[in-house]
C-alpha positions in Angstrom: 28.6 45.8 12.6 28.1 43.9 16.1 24.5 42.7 16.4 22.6 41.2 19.2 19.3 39.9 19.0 17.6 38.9 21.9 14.9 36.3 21.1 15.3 33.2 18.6 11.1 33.1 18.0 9.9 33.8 15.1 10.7 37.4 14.3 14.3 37.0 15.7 14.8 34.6 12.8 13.5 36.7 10.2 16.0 39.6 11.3 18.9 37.1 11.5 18.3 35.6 8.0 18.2 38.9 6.6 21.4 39.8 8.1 23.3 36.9 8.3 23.5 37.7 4.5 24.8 41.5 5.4 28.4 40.3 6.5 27.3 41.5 9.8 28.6 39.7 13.2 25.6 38.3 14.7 24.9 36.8 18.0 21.5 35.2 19.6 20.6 35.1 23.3 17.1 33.3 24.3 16.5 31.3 27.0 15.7 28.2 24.7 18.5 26.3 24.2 16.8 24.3 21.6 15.9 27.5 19.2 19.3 28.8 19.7 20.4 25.9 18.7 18.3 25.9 15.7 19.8 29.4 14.7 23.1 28.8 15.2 23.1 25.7 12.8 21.2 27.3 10.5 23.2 30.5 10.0 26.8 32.0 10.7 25.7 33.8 14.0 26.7 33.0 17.6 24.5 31.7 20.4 23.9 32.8 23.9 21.4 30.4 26.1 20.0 32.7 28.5 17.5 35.6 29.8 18.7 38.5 27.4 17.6 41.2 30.5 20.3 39.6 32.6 23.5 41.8 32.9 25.8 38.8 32.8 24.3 37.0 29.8 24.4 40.6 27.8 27.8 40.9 29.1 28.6 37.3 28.1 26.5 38.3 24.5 29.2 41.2 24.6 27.0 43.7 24.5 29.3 46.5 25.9 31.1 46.5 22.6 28.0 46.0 20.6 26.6 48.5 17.7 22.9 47.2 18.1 20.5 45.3 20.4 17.7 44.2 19.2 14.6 42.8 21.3 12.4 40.9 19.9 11.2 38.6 22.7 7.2 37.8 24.4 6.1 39.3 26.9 5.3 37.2 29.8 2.7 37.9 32.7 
């Protein structure tokens, strides 16, 4: 299965070190380059620097191909 998780924060993690262990293809977008970063060393996933509600950076992420999306980012006012 094709996952994308939009936010590397502290829920995003959780969800990717569950499934990282699933055999699932796994790819991060967040606008931190730093906690992408993090991820991507940590576990087999792929990273995507960048604001996850932008149509290029979900296009880039592959999303049109993609079984899930799952957000999991703050809300800023």
């Amino acid at each position: 299965m094709k996952i994308i998780v939009l936010g590397a924060g502290k829920v995003g993690k959780t969800l990717i070190k569950h499934m990282s262990n699933e055999d699932h293809d796994i790819i991060v977008v967040d606008q931190n380059a730093t906690k992408v970063e993090e991820v991507v060393n940590q576990y087999d996933v792929i990273g995507v620097v960048g604001n996850g509600g932008s149509y290029d950076i979900l296009m880039e992420a592959g999303a049109e191909d993609a079984n899930l999306i799952i957000c999991v980012t703050t809300q800023m006012n």
